[in-house]
N, C-alpha and C positions, 0 to 999 in steps of 0.2 A: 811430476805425477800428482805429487799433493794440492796443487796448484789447482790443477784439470779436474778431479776429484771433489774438492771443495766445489768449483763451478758449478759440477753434472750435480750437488746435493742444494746445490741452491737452487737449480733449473728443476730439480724436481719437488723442492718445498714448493715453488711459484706455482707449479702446475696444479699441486694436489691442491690448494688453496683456491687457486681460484675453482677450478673443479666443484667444489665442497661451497662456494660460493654459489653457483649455478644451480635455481632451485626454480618451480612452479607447484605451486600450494591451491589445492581448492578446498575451502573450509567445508563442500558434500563431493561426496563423490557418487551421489546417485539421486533422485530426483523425479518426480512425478508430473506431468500436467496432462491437463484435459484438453484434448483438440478444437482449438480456436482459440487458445489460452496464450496469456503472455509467460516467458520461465525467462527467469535471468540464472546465468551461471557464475558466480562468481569466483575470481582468479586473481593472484598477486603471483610476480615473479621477479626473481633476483640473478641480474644480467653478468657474466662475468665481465670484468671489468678490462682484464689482461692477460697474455700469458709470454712466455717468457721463450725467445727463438735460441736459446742457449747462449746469446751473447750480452740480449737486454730486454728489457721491459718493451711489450707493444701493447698500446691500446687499444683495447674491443669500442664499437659503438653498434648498437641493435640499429638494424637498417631495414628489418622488414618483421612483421609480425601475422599467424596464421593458426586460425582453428579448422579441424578437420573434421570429418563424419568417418568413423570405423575403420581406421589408417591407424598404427601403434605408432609410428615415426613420422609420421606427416608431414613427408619430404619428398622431392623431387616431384616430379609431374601428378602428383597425387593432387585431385581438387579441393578446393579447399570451400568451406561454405564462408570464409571469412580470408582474404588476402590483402593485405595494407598494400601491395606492387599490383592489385587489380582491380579495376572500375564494374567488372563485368562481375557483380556478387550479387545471390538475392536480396532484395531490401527486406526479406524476412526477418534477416540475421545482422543486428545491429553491435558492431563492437562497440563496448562503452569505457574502452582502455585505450592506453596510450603504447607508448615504445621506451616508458620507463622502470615502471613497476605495474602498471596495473592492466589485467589481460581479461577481462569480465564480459562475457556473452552474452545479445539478450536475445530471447528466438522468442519472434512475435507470432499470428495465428499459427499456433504450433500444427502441424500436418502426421501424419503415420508415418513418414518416412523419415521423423523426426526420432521414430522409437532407436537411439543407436548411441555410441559411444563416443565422447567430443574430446578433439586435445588440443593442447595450444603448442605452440611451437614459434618461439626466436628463434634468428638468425642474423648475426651480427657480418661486418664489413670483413670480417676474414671463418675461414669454417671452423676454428678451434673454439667459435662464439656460438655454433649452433649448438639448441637445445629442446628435447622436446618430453614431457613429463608422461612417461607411459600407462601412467598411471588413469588417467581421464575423467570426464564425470558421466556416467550413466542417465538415461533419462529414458521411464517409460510412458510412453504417451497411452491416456485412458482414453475411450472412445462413447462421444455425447455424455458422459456420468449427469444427471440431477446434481444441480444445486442446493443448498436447503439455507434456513435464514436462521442464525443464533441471536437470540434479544440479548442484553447485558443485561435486565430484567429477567427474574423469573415468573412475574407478574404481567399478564396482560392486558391485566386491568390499570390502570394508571391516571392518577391523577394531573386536572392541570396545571401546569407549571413546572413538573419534570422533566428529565430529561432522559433518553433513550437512545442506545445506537444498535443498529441491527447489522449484521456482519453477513455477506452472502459468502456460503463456504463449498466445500466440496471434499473429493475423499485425497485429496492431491494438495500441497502446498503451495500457495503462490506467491510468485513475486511482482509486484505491479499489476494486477488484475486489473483489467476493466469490464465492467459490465453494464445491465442495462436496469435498472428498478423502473418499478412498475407499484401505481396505487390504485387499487378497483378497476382495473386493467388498462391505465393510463399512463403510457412513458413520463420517467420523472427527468430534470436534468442531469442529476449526481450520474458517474460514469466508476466511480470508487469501490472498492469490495466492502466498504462500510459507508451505512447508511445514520448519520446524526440527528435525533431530532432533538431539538430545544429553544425556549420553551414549551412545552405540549401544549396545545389547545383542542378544540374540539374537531378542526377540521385534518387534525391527522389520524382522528379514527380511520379505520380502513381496513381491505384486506394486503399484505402487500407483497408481492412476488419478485425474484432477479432470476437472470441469466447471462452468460456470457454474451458478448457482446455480438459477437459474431454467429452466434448458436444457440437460437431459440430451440433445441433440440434440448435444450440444458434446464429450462426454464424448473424453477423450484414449486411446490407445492405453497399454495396459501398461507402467508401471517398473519393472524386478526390481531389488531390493535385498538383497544376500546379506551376513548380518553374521558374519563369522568369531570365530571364540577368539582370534585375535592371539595375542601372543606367550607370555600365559600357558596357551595350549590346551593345550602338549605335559606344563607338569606333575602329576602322580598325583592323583587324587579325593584328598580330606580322608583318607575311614577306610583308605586305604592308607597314606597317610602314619604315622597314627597307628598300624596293624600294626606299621611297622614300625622305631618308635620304642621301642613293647613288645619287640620282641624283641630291641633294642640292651640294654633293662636287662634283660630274663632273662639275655640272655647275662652280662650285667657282675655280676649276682646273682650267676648261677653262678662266675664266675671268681672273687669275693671267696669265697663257702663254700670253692670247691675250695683254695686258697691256708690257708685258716685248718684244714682239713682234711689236708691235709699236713704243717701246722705243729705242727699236734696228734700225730697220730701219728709226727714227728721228736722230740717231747720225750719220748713213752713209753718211744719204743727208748730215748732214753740214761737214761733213769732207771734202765731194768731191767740196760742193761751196769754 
């Protein structure tokens, strides 16, 4: 009996352990984007390794991975917006995890039907390895919000040779944004939620507007950006300078003739007295 005993208290240290091993963590559990918006979810999870059939050790191996829409358990014929065992997912919803620790969601033109609660869910080559964290990450989708532009400058005035980055934002945090900048109402290339300029020169004056990429509905309110001469505005165009260089050596021309010209006609007279 002591024997059998000892077993059944090692069979259940294995289990509690690994148990207590099996975890999925999301650094938010709730989250914001603007419809057309990219949001990534991110996720790390800790697979159990083993559990113990009362006679020995068995190895787990995660054999398939799945994020859900509004399912607490997101199991059995529940669909999934994300299944590693299926080809048929929307390409909306891009996993950027693997089937070892890392389970990170990226939901690209975010849609309303987006507004809902996401979970991730292992499941390993035997069911004592499924797991699925009921916890979730919430996510409210805002619908067209305005954009607006943050300078790193409090100044709009700026001189050239500066540098300047303008940040296109919104009431929602994002992750990987893209968008579309616009200077005096002309698409720019940049697709980045920040805008760098540097050096400043004069032809970055402008007004200058973003929007999401997808949703000119979003489009932001005007940024004037006025880029000054700085400190070298006040000195003379080039071909003044050079005027008036020439006319330092005519002068210094004429001052050497006039000089050797004097010199000359002071040795005439004394020759002649």
């Amino acid at each position: 009996m002591a024997g059998w005993d000892k077993k059944l208290l090692w069979s259940f240290m294995f289990l509690l352990a690994g148990a207590v091993a099996q975890t999925v963590v999301y650094p938010f559990t709730s989250t914001c984007a603007v419809r057309g918006s990219t949001v990534t979810l991110p996720c790390t999870f800790t697979p159990r390794k083993s559990f113990s059939d009362g006679q020995r050790e068995v190895p787990l191996k995660i054999v398939r991975v799945r994020w859900c829409k509004n399912h607490v358990l997101c199991q059995g014929s529940m669909p999934s917006v994300y299944d590693s065992n299926s080809a048929n997912i929307d390409p909306r919803y891009q996993y950027l995890g693997d089937k070892k620790t890392n389970c990170t969601l990226q939901i690209r033109d975010v849609q309303q039907g987006d507004n809902a609660s996401f979970r991730f869910r292992m499941e390993a080559d035997r069911p004592e390895g499924h797991f699925t964290n009921q916890t979730g990450v919430n996510v409210t989708v805002v619908d067209s919000s305005k954009m607006r532009i943050i300078s790193s400058s409090d100044d709009k005035k700026l001189s050239r040779g500066e540098n300047v980055t303008l940040l296109c934002a919104s009431v929602c945090t994002f992750h990987q944004l893209e968008v579309t900048w616009f200077k005096d109402g002309h698409a720019l290339s940049d697709t980045g939620p920040s805008l760098h300029l540097s050096p400043l020169t004069a032809e970055d004056s402008g007004n200058y507007t973003c929007a999401l990429k997808k949703s000119m509905e979003t489009l932001s309110e005007p940024y004037s950006l006025q880029v000054e001469a700085g400190a070298g505005g006040n000195l003379p165009p080039i071909p003044g300078v050079v005027f008036v260089v020439l006319l330092v050596v005519i002068a210094l021309v004429l001052f050497i003739v006039e000089r050797r010209l004097r010199a000359a006609e002071g040795q005439r007279a004394a020759e002649a007295s």
